[in-house]
C-alpha positions in Angstrom: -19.6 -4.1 0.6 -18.3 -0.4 2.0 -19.2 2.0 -1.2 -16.4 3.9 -2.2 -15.2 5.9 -5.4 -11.4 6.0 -6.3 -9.6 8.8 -6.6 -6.3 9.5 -7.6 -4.1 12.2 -5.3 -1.5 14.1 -6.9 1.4 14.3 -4.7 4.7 13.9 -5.1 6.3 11.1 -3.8 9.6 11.7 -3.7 11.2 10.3 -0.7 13.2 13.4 1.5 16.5 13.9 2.7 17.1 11.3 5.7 13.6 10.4 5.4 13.6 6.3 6.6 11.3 3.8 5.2 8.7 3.9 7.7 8.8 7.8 7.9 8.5 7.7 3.7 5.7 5.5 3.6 3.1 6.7 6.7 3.8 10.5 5.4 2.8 9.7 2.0 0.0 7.8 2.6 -1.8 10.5 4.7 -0.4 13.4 2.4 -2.4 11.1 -0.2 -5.6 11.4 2.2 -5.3 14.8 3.0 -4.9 16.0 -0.3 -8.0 13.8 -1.4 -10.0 15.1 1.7 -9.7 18.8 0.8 -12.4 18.6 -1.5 -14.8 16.5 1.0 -16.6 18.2 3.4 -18.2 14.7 5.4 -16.3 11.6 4.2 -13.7 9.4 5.1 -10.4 9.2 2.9 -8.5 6.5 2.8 -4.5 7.3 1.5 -2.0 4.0 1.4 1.6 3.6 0.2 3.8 1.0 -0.3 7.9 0.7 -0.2 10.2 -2.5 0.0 13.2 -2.2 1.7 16.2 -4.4 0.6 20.0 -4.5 0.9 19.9 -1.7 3.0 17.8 0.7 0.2 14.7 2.0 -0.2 12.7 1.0 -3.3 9.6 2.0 -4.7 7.8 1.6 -7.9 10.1 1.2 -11.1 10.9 4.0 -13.2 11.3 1.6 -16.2 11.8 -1.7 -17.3 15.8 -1.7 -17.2 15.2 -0.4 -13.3 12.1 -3.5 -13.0 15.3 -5.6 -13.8 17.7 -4.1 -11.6 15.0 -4.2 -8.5 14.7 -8.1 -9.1 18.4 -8.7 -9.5 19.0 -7.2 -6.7 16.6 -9.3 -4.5 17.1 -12.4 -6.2 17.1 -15.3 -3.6 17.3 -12.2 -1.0 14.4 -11.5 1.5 12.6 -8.0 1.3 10.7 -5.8 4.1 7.2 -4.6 2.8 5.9 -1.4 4.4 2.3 -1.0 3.6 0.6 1.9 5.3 -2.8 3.2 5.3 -4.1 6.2 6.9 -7.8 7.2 7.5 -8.6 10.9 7.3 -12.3 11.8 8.8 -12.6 15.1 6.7 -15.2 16.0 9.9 -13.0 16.1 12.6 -10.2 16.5 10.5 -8.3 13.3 12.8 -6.1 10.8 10.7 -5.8 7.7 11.7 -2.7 5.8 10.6 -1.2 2.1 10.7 2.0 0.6 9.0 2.4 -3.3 8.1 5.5 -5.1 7.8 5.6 -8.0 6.0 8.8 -10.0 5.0 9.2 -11.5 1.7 11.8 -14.5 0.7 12.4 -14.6 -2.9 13.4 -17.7 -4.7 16.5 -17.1 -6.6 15.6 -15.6 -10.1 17.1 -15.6 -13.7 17.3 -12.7 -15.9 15.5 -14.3 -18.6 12.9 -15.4 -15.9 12.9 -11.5 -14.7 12.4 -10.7 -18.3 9.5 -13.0 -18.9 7.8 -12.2 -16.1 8.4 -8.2 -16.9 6.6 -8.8 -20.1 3.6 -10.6 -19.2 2.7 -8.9 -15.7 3.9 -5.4 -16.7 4.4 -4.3 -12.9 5.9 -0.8 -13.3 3.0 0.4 -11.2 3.8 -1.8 -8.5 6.4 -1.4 -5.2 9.4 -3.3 -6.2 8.1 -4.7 -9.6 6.2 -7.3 -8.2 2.5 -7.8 -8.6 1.8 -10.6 -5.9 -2.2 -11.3 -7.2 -0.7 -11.9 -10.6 2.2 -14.1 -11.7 4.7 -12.3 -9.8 3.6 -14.7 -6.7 6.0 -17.3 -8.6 8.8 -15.2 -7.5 8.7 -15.6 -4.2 9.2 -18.1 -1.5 7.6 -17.1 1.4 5.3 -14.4 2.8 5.2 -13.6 6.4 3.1 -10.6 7.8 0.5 -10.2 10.8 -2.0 -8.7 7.6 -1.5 -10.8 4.0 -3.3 -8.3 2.4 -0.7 -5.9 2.8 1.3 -7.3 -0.2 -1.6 -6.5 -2.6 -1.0 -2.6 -1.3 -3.9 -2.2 1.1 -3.8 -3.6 4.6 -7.2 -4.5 5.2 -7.3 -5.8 8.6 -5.7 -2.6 9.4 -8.4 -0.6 7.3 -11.6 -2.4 9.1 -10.1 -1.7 12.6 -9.5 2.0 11.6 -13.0 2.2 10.1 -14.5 0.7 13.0 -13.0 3.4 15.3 -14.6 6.0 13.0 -17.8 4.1 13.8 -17.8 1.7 10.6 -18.7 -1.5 10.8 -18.0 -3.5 7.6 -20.7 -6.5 8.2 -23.3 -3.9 9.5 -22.7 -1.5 6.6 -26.6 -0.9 6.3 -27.1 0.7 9.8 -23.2 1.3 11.4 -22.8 3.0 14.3 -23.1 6.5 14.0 -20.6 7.9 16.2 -18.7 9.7 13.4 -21.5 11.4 11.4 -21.5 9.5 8.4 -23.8 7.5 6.4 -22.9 5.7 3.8 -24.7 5.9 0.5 -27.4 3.4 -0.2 
């Protein structure tokens, strides 16, 4: 495994005037890197965002419970687009590199005291569109279709390993990767 710390950027995310979904999401994820990245001086940053588009609107994470519940009516037995983007800032040459998934969700046709149950045993108000796919919000849904399943979980990791191996990363050689971008992981 890649060692890596977490840490959290403080950005606003608010989406902007006429700002689409694909716009909205690559913007915020490398705002998220660059802010992060400012205080590096040799490291590579990793920012990623998430929003689901359905009935023609833009959605995010849920501001509360009562709009968890209006997210999942409205997508009841509907089918979503997942953006999931990921950017890759190399704080050296100051480059970003950045990818967006798509990934298209069916969702079964849900009941408001199903909604409710689910609301108040996954708790996914940190999550794009109230749903937390690695946890029971998977019973919500249908079908998953997307070139990168990992993307759904809010990190498109097939994505991620061919950024990081253009940066001169690579993941099954972690002890001696290529050096071509000046980094060495810490042992």
């Amino acid at each position: 495994m890649i060692p890596f710390r977490t840490v959290p950027p403080d950005i606003d995310e608010s989406r902007k005037h006429d700002e689409d979904a694909t716009t909205l999401v690559e913007r915020l994820a490398s705002e998220k890197a660059q802010v992060v990245g400012q205080h590096e001086a040799s490291a590579l940053i990793i920012g990623s965002d998430q929003v689901a588009v359905y009935a023609g609107q833009i959605v995010g994470k849920p501001i509360d419970r009562e709009d968890a519940i209006s997210q999942l009516e409205l997508i009841s037995g509907g089918k979503a687009k997942l953006l999931t983007s990921v950017a890759v800032l190399n704080t050296l040459t100051r480059q970003t590199q950045t990818q967006t998934v798509s990934t298209l969700i069916q969702f079964k046709s849900l009941s408001r005291p199903g909604i409710e149950f689910y609301l108040d045993t996954d708790k996914p108000y940190d999550c794009c569109g109230s749903v937390r796919v690695e946890g029971l919000g998977i019973t919500l849904l249908k079908s998953i279709h997307s070139s990168d399943p990992t993307a759904v979980m809010g990190l498109p990791m097939i994505a991620l390993v061919s950024m990081l191996e253009k940066e001169g990363i690579d993941p099954l050689m972690v002890k001696s990767p290529t050096r071509k971008s000046g980094f060495e992981p810490p042992n």
